[in-house]
C-alpha positions in Angstrom: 8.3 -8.2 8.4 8.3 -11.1 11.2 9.6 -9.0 14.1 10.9 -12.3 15.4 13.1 -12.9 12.0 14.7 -9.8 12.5 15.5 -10.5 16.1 17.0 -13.8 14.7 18.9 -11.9 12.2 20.0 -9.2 14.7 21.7 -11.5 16.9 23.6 -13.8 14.1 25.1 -10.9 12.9 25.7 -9.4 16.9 23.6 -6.1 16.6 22.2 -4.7 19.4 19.6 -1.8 19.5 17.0 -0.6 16.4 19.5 1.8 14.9 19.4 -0.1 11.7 16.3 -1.9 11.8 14.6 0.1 8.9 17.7 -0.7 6.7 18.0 -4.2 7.4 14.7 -4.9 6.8 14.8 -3.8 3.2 18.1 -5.5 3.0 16.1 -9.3 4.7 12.9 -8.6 2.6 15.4 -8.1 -1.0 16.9 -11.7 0.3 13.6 -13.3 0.9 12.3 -12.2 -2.6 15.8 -13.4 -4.7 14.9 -16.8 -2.6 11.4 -16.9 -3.0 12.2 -16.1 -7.4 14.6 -19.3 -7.0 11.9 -21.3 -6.3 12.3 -21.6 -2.1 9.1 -21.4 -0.8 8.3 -18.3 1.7 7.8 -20.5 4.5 11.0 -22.5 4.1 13.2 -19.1 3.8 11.7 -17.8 7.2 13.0 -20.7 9.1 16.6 -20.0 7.7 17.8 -16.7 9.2 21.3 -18.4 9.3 21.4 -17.7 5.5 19.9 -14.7 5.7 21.8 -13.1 8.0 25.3 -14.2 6.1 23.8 -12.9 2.7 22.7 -9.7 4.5 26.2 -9.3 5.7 27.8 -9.8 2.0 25.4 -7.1 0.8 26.5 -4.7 3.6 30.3 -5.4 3.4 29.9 -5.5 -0.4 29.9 -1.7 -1.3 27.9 -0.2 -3.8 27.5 -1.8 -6.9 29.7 -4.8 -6.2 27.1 -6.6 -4.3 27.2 -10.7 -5.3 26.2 -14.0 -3.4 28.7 -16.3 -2.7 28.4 -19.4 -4.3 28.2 -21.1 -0.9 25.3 -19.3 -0.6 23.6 -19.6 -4.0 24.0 -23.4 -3.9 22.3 -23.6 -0.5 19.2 -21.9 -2.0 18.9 -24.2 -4.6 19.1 -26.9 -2.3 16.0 -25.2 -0.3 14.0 -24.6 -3.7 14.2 -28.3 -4.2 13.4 -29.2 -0.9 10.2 -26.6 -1.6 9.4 -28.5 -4.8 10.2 -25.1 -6.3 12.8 -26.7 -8.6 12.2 -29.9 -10.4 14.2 -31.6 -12.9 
């Protein structure tokens, strides 16, 4: 993990510290694999930690078992697979 994405991350979401680091990187590198399956290439989904960060936040205010992605969220990364070429029509 980019030490410099999870700084990123860290900051959009206002933690301080490394407390949580070891849990939030499992919760950024399950994100960056559900975008990289949609078709959004690796290098594209490191340069959004903004989107990241707010689908790392509904996974952690979720709860157990009732974790979903908005649809906010969903369509912005299809938008990024297409801009990837991951998507074609």
């Amino acid at each position: 993990m980019d030490e410099e994405l999870l700084n990123n991350i860290k900051a959009l979401m206002f933690i301080s510290g490394n407390d949580h680091d070891n849990a939030l990187k499992l919760l950024i590198n399950g994100v960056l694999e559900y975008m990289t399956a949609a078709g959004v290439a690796h290098s594209v989904a490191v340069t959004r930690p903004d989107i990241i960060a707010a689908i790392v936040n509904e996974q952690m205010q979720g709860g157990v078992g009732k974790v979903t992605i908005s649809d906010f969220y969903k369509q912005q990364i299809i938008q990024l697979a297409y801009k990837s070429g991951g998507v074609t029509t």
